[in-house]
N, CA, C and O atoms as a GROMACS GRO file, in nm:
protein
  620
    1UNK      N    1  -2.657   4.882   0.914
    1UNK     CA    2  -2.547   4.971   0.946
    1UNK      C    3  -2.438   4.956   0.839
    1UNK      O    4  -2.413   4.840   0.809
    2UNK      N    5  -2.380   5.037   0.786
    2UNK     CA    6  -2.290   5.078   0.658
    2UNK      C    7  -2.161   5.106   0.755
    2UNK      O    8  -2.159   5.198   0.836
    3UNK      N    9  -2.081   5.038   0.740
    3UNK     CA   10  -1.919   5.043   0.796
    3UNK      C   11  -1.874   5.110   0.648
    3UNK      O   12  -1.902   5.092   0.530
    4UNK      N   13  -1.777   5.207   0.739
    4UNK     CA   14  -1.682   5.330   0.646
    4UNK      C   15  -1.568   5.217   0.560
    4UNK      O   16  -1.504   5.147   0.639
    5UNK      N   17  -1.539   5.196   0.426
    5UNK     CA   18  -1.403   5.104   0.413
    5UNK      C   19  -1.256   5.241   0.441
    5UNK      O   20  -1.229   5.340   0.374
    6UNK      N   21  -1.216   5.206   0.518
    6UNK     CA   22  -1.072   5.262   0.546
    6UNK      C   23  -0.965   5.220   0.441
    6UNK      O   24  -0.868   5.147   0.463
    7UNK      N   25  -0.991   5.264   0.352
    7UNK     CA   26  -0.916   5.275   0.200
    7UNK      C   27  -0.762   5.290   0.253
    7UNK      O   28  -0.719   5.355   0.348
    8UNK      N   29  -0.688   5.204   0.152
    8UNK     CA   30  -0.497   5.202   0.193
    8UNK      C   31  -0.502   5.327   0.137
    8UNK      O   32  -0.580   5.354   0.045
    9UNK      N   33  -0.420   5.410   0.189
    9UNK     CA   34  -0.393   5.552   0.142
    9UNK      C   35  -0.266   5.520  -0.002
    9UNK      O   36  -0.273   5.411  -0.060
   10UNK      N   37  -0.194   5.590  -0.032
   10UNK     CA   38  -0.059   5.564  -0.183
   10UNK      C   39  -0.002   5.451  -0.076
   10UNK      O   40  -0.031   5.331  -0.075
   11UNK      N   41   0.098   5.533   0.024
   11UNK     CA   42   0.224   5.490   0.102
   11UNK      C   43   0.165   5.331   0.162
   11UNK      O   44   0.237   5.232   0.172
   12UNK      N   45   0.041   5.335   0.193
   12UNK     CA   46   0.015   5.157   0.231
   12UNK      C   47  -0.010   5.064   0.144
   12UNK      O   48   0.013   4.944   0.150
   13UNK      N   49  -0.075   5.148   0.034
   13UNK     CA   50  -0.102   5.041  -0.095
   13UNK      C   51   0.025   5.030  -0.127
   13UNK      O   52   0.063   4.913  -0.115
   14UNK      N   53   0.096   5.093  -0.159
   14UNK     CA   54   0.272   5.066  -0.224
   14UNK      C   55   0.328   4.989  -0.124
   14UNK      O   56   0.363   4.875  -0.157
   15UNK      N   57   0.346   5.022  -0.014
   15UNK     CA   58   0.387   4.913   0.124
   15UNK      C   59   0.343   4.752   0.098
   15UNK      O   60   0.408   4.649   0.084
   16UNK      N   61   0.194   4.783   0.097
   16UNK     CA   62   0.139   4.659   0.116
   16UNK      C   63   0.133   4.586  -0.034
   16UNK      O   64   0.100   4.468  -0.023
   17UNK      N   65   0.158   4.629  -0.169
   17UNK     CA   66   0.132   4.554  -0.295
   17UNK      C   67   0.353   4.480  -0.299
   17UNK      O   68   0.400   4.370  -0.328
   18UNK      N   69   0.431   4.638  -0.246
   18UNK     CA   70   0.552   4.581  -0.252
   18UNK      C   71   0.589   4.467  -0.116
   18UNK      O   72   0.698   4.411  -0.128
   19UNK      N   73   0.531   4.441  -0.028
   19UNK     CA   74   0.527   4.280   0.062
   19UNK      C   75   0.446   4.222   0.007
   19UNK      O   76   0.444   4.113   0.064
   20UNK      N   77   0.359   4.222  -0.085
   20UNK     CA   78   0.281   4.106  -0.134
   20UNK      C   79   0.386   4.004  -0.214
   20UNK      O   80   0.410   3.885  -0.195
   21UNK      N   81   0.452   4.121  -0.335
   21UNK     CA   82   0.542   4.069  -0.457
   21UNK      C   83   0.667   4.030  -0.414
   21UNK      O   84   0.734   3.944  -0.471
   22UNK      N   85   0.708   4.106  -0.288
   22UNK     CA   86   0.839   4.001  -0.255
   22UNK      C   87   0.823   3.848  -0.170
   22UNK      O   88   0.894   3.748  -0.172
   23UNK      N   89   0.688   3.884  -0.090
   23UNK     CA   90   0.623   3.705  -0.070
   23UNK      C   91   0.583   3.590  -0.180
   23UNK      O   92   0.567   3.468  -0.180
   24UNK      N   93   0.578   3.679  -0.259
   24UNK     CA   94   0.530   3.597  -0.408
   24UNK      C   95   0.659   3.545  -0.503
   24UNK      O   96   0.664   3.430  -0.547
   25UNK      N   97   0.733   3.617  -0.520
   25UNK     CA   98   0.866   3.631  -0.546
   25UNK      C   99   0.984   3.517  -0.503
   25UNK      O  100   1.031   3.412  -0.546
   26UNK      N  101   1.001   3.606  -0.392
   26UNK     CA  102   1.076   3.494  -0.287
   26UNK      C  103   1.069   3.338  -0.249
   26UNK      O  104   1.148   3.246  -0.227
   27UNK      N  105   0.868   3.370  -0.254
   27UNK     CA  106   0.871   3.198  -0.199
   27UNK      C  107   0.868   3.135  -0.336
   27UNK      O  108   0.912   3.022  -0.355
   28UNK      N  109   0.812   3.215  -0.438
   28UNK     CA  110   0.835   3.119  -0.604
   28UNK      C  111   0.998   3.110  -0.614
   28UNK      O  112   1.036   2.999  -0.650
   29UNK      N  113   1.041   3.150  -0.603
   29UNK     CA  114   1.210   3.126  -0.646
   29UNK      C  115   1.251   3.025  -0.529
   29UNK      O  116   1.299   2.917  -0.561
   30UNK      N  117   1.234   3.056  -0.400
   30UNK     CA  118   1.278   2.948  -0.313
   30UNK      C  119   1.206   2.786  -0.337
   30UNK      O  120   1.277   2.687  -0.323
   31UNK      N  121   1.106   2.778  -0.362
   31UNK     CA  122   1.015   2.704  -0.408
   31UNK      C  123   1.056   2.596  -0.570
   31UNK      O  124   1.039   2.479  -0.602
   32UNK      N  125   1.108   2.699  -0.622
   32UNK     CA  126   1.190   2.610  -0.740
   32UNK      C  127   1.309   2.572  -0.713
   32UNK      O  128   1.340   2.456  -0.744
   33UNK      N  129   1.401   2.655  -0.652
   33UNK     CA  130   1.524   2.563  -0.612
   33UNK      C  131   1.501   2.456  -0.511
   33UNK      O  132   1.576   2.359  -0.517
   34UNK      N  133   1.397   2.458  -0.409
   34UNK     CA  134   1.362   2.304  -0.328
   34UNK      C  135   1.405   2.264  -0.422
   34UNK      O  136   1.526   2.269  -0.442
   35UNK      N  137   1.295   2.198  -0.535
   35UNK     CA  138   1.232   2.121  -0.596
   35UNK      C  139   1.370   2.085  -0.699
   35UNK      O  140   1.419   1.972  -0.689
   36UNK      N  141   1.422   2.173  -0.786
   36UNK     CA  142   1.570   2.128  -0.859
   36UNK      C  143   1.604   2.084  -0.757
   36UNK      O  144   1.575   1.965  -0.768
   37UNK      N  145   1.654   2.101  -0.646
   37UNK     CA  146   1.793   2.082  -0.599
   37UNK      C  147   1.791   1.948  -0.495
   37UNK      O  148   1.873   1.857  -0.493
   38UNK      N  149   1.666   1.964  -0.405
   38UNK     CA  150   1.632   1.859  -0.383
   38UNK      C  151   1.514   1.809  -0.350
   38UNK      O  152   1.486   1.787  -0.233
   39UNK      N  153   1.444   1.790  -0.433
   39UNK     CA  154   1.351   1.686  -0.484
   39UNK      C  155   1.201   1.733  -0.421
   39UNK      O  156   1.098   1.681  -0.466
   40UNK      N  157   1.196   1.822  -0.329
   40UNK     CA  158   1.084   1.842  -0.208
   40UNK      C  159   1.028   2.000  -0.265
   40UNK      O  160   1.090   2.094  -0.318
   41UNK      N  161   0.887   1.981  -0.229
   41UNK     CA  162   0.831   2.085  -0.261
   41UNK      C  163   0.840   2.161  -0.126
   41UNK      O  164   0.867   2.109  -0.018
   42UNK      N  165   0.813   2.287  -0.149
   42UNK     CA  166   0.805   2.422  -0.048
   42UNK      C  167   0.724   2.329   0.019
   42UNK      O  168   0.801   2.285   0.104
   43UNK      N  169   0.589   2.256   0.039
   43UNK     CA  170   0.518   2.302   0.109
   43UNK      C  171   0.557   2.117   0.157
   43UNK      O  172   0.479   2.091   0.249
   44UNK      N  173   0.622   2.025   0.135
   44UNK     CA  174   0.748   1.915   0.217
   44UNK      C  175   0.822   1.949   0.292
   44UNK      O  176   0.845   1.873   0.387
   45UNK      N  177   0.900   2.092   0.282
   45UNK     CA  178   0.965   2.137   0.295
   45UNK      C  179   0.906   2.209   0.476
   45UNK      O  180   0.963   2.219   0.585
   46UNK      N  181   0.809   2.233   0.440
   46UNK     CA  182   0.771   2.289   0.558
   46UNK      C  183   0.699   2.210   0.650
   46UNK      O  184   0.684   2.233   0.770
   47UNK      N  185   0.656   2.116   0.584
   47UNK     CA  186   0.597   1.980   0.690
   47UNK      C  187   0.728   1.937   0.799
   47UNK      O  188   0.735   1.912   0.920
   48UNK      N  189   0.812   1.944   0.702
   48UNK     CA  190   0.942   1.870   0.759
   48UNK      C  191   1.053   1.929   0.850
   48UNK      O  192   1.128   1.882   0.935
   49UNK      N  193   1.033   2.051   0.798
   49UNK     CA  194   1.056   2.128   0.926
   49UNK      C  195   1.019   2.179   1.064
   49UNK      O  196   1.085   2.224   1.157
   50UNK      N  197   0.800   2.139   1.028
   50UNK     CA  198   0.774   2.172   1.188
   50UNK      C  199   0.774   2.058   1.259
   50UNK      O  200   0.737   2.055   1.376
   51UNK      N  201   0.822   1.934   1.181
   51UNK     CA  202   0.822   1.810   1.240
   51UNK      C  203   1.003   1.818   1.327
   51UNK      O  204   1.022   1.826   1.449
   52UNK      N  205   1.102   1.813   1.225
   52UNK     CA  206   1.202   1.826   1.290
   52UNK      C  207   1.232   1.951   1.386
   52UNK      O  208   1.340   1.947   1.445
   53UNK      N  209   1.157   2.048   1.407
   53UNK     CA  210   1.085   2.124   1.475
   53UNK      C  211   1.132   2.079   1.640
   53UNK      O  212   1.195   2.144   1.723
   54UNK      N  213   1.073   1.938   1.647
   54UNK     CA  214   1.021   1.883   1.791
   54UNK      C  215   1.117   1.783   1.833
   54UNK      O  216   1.176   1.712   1.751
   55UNK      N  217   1.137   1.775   1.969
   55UNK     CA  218   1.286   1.623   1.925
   55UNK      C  219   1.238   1.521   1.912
   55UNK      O  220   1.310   1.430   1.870
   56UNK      N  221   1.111   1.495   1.941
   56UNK     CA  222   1.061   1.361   1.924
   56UNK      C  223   1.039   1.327   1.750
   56UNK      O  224   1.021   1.216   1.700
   57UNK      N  225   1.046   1.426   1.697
   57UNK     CA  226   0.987   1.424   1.548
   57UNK      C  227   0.882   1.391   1.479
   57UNK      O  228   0.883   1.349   1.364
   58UNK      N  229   0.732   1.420   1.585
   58UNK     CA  230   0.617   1.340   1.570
   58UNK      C  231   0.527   1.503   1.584
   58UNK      O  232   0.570   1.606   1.636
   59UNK      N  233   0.410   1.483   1.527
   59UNK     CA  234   0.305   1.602   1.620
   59UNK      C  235   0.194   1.559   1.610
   59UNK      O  236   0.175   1.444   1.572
   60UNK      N  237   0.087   1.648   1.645
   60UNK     CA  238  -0.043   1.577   1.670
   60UNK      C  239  -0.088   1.634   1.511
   60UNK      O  240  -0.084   1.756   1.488
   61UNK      N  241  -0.122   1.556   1.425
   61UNK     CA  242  -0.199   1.601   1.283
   61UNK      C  243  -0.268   1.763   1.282
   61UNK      O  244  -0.230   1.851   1.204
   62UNK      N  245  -0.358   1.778   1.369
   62UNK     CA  246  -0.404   1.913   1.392
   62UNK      C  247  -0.320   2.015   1.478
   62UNK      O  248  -0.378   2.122   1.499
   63UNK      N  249  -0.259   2.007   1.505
   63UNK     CA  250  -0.172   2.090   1.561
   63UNK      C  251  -0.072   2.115   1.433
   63UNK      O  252  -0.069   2.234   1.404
   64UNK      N  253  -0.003   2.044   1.362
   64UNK     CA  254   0.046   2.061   1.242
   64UNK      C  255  -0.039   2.152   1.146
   64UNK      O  256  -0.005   2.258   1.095
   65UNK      N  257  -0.157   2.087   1.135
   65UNK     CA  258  -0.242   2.166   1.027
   65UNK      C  259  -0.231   2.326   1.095
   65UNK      O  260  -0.180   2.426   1.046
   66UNK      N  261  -0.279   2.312   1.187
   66UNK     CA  262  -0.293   2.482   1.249
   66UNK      C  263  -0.158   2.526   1.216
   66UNK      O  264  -0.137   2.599   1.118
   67UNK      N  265  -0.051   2.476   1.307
   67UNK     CA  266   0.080   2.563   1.264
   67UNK      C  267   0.109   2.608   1.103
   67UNK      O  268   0.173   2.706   1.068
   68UNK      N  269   0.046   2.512   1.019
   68UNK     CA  270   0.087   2.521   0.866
   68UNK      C  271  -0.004   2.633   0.830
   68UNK      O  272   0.021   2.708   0.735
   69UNK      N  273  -0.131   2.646   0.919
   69UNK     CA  274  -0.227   2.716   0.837
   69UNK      C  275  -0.338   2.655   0.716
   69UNK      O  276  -0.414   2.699   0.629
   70UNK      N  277  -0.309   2.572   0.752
   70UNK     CA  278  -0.381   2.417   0.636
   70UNK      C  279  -0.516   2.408   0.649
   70UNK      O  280  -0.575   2.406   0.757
   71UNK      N  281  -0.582   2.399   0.504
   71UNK     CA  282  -0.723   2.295   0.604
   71UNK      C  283  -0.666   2.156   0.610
   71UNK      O  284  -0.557   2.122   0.566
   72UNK      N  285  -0.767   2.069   0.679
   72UNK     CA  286  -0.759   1.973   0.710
   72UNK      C  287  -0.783   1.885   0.624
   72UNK      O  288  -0.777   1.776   0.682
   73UNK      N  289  -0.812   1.868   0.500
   73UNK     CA  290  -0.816   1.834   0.398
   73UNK      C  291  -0.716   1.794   0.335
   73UNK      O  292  -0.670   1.683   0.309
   74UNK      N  293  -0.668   1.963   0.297
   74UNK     CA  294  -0.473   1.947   0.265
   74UNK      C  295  -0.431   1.899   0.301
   74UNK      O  296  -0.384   1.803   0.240
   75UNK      N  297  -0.413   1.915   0.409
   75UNK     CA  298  -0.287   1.838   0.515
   75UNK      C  299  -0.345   1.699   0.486
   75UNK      O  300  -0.266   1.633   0.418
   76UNK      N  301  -0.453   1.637   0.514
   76UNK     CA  302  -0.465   1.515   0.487
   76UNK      C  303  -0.388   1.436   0.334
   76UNK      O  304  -0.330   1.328   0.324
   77UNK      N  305  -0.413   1.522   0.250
   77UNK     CA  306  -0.382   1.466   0.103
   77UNK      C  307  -0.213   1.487   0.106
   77UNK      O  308  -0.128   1.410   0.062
   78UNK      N  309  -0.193   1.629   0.179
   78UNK     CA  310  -0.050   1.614   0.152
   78UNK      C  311   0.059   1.472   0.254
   78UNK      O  312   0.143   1.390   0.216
   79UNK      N  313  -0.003   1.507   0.396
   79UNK     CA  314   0.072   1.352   0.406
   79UNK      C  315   0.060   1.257   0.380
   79UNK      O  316   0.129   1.168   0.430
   80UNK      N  317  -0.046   1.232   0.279
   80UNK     CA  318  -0.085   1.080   0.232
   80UNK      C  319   0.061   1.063   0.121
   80UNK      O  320   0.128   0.959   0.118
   81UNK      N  321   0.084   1.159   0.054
   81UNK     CA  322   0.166   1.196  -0.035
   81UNK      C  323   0.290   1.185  -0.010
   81UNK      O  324   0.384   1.145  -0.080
   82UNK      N  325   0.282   1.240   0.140
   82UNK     CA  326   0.465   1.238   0.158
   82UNK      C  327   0.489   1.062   0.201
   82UNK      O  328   0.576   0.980   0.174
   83UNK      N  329   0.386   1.060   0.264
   83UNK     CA  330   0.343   0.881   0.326
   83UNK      C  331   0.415   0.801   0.165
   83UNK      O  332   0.504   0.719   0.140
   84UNK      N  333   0.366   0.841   0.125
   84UNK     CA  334   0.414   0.709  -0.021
   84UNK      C  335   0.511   0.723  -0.062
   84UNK      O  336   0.564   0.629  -0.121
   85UNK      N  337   0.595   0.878  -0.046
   85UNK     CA  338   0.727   0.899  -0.063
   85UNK      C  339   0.793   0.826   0.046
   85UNK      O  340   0.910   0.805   0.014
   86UNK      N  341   0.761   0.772   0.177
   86UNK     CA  342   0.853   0.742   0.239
   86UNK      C  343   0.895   0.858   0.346
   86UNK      O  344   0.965   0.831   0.443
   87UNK      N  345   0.851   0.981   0.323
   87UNK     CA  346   0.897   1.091   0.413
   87UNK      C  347   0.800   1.084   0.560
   87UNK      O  348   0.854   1.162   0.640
   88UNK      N  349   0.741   1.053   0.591
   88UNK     CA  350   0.700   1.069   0.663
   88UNK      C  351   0.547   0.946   0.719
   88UNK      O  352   0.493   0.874   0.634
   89UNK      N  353   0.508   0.946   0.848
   89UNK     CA  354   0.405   0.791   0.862
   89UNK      C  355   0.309   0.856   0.922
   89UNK      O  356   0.344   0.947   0.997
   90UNK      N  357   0.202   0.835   0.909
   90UNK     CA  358   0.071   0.874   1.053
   90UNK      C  359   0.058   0.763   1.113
   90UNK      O  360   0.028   0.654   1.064
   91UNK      N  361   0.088   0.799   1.249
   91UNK     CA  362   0.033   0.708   1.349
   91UNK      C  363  -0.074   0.695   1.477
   91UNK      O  364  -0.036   0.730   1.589
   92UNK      N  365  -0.201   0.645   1.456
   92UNK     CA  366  -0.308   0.660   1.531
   92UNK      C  367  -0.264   0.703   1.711
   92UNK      O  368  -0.166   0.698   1.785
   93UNK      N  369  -0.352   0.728   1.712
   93UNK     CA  370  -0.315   0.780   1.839
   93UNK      C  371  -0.350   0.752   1.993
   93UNK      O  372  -0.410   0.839   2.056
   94UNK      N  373  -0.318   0.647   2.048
   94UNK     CA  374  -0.337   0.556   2.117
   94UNK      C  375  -0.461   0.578   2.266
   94UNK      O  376  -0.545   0.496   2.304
   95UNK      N  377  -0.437   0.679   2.310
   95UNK     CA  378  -0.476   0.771   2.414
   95UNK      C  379  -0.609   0.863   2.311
   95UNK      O  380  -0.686   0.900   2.400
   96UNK      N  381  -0.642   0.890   2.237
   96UNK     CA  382  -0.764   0.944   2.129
   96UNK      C  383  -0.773   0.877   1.999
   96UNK      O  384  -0.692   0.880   1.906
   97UNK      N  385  -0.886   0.816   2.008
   97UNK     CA  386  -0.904   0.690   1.874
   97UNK      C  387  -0.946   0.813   1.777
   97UNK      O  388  -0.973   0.763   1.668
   98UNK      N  389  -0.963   0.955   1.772
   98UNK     CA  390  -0.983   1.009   1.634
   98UNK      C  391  -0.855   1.080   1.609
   98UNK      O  392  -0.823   1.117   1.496
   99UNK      N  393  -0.769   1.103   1.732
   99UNK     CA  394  -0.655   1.172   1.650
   99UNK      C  395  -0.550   1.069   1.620
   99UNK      O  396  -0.545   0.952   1.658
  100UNK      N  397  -0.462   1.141   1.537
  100UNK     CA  398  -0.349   1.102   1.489
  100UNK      C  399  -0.213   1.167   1.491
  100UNK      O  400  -0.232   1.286   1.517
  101UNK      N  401  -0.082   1.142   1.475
  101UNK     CA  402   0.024   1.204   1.448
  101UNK      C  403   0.054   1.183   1.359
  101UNK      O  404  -0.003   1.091   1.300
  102UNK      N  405   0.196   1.278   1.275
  102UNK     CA  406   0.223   1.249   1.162
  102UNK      C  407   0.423   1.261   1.241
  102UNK      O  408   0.456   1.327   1.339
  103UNK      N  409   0.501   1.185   1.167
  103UNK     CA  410   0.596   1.100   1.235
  103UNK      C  411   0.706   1.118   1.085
  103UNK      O  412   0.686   1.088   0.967
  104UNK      N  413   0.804   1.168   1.142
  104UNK     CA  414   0.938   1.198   1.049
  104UNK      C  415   0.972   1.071   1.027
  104UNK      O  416   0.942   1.000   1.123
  105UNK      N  417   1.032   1.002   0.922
  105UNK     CA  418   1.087   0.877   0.911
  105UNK      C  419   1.268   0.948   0.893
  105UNK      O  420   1.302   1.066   0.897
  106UNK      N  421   1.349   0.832   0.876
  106UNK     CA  422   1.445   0.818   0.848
  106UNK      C  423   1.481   0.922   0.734
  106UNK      O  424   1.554   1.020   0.741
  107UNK      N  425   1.401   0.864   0.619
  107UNK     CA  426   1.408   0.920   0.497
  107UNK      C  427   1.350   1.031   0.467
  107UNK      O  428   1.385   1.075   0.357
  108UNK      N  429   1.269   1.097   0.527
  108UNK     CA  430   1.215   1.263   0.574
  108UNK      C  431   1.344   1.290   0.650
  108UNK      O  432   1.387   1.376   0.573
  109UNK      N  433   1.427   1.282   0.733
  109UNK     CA  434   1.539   1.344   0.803
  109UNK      C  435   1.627   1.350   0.676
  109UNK      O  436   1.663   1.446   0.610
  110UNK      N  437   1.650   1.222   0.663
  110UNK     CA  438   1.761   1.272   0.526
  110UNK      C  439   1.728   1.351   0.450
  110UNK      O  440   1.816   1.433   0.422
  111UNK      N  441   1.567   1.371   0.367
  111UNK     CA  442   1.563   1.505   0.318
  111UNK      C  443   1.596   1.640   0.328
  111UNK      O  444   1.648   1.720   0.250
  112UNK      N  445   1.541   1.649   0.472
  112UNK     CA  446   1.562   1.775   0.532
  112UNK      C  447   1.679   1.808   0.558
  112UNK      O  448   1.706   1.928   0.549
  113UNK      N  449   1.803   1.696   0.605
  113UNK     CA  450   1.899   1.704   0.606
  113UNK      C  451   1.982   1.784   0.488
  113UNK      O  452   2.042   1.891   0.500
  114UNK      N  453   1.971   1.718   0.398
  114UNK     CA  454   2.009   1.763   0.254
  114UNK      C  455   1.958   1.854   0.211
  114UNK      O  456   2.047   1.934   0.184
  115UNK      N  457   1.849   1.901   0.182
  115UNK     CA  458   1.794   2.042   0.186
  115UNK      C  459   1.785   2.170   0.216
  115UNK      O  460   1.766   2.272   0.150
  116UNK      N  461   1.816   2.126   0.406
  116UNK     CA  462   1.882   2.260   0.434
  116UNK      C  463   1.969   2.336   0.394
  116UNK      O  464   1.946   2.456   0.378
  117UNK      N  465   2.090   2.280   0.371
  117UNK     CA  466   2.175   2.382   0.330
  117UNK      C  467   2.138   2.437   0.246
  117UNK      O  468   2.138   2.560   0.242
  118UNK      N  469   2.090   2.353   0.140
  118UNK     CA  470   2.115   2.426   0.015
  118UNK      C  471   2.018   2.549   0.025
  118UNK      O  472   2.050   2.661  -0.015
  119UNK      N  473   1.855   2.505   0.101
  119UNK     CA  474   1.846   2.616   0.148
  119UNK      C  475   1.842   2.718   0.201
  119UNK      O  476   1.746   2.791   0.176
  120UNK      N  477   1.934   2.758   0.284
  120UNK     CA  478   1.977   2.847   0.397
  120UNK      C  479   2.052   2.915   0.263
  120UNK      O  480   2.019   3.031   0.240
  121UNK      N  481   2.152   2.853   0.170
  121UNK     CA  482   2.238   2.900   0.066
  121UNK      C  483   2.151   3.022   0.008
  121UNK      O  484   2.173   3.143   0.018
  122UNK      N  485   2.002   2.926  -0.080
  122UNK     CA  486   1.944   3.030  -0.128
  122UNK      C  487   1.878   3.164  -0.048
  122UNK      O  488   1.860   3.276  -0.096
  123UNK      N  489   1.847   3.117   0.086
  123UNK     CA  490   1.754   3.244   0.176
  123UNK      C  491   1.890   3.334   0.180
  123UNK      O  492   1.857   3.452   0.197
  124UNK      N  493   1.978   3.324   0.175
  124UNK     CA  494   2.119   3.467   0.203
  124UNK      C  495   2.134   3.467   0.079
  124UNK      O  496   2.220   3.555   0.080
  125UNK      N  497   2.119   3.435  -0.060
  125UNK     CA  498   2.127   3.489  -0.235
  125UNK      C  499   2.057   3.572  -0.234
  125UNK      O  500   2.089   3.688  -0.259
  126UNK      N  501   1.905   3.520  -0.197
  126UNK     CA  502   1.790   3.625  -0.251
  126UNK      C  503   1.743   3.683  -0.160
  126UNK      O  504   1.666   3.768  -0.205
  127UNK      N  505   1.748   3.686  -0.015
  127UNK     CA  506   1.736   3.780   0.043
  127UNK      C  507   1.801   3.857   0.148
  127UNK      O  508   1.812   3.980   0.154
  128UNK      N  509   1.856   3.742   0.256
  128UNK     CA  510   1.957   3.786   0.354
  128UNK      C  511   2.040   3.910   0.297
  128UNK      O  512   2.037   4.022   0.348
  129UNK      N  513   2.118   3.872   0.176
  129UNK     CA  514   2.242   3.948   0.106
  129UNK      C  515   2.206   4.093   0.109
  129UNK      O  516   2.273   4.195   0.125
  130UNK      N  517   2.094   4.073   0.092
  130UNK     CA  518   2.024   4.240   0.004
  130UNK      C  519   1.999   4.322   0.128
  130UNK      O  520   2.012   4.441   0.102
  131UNK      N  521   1.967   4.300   0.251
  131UNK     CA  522   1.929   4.360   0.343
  131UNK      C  523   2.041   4.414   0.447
  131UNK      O  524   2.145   4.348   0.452
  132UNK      N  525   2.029   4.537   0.536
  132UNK     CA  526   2.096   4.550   0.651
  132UNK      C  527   2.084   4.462   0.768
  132UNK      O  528   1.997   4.376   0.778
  133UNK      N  529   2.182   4.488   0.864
  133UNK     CA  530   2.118   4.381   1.020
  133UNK      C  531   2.033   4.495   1.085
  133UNK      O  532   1.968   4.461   1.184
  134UNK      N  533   2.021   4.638   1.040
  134UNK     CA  534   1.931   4.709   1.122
  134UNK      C  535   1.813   4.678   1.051
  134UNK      O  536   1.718   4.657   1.126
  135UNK      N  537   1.778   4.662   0.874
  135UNK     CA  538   1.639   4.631   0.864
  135UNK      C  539   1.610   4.472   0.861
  135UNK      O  540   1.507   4.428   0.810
  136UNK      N  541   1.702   4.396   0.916
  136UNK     CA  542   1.638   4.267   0.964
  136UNK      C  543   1.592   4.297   1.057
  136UNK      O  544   1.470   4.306   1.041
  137UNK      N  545   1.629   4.326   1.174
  137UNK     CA  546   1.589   4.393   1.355
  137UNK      C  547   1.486   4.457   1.263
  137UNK      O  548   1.459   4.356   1.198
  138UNK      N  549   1.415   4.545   1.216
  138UNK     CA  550   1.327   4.594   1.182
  138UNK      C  551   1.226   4.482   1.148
  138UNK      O  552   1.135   4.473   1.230
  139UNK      N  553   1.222   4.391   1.041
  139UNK     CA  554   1.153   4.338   0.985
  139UNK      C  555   1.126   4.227   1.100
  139UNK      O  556   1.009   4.211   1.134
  140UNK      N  557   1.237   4.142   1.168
  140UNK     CA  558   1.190   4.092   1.265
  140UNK      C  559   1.061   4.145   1.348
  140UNK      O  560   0.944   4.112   1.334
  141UNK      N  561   1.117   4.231   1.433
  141UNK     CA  562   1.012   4.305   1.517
  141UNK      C  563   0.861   4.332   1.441
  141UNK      O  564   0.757   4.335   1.507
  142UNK      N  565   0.865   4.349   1.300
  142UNK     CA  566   0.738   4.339   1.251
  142UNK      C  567   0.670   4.228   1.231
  142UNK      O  568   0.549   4.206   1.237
  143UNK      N  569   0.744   4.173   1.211
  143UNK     CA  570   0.678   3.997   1.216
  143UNK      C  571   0.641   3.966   1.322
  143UNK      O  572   0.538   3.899   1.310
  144UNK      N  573   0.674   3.983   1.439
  144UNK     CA  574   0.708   3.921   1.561
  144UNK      C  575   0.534   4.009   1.564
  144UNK      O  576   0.427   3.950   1.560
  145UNK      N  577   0.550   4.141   1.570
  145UNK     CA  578   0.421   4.183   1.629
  145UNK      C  579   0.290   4.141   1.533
  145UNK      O  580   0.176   4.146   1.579
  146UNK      N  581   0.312   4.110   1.430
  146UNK     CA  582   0.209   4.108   1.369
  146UNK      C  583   0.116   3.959   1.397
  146UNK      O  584  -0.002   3.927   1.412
  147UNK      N  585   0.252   3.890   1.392
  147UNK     CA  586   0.218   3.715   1.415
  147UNK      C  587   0.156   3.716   1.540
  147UNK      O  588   0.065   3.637   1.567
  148UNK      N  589   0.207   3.818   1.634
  148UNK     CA  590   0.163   3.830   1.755
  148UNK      C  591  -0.034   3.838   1.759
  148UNK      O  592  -0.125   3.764   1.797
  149UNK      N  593  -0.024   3.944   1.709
  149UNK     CA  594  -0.194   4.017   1.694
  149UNK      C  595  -0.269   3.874   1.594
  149UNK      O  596  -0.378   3.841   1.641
  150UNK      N  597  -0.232   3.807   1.492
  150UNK     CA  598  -0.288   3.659   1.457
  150UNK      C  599  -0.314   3.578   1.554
  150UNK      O  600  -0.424   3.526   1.574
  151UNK      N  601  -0.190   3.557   1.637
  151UNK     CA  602  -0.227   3.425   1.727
  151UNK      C  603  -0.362   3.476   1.816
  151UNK      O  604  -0.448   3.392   1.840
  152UNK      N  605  -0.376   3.591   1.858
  152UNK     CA  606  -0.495   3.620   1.961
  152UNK      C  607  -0.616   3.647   1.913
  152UNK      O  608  -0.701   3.695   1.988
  153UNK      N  609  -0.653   3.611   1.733
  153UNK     CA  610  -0.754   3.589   1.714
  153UNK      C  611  -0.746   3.524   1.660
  153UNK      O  612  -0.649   3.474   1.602
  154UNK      N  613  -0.916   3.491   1.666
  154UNK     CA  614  -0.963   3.312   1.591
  154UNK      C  615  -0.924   3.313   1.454
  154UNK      O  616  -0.920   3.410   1.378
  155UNK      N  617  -0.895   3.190   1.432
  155UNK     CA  618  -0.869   3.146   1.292
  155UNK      C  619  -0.965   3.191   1.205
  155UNK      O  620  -0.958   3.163   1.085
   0.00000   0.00000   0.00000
């Protein structure tokens, strides 16, 4: 059986190539000021946020990976990484001898601490600034539904 490809018409290819380049864009520029300004890559940056995320500041390793979108691989190498920086610890998991958590330290809070601002600074330079509050409410609501229609299918 031969499935029809439903070709992007102009208006979706232009839609969809101009959200590619401002995801590409955006997160490369946000992505270099982490890193100048303070010391953490985008993707530290986001460990450390779904950790401070939680009040306990801990999660289950795979539950992290899923939220990140990670394989399990990554995520493995990357907290080994932040592990030696000091940002962050895995700790076995007492109640399941194969899982684990991965655990904010001191010195992961102070990162994030320090980081934020500066990046909240840059997300209203390069993009907040440029936009209306009616096409945020817009863009929200598109996110919201789209993330929506992801979560209800399989990975």
């Amino acid at each position: 059986m031969t499935d029809t490809v439903r070709w992007l018409t102009a208006d979706e290819q232009h839609a969809w190539r101009s959200f590619v380049r401002l995801q590409e864009r955006l997160g490369g520029r946000l992505a270099r000021r982490l890193q100048a300004d303070a010391k953490l890559s985008a993707a530290d940056f986001q460990v450390l946020v779904h950790l401070t995320d939680v009040p306990e500041g801990r999660r289950r390793f795979l539950d992290l990976s899923r939220a990140l979108e990670w394989e399990k691989s990554r995520m493995s190498h990357h907290i080994a990484r932040m592990a030696k920086r000091g940002l962050v610890t895995r700790e076995e998991c007492p109640e399941d001898g194969r899982g684990a958590f991965v655990v904010i330290t001191p010195a992961g809070r102070e990162a994030i601490e320090a980081a934020d601002p500066l990046h909240v600074e840059a997300v209203r330079a390069l993009f907040l600034d440029h936009v209306t509050p009616a096409e945020l409410r817009t863009l929200a609501r598109i996110s919201e539904r789209v993330v929506a229609h992801l979560d209800e299918e399989p990975a």
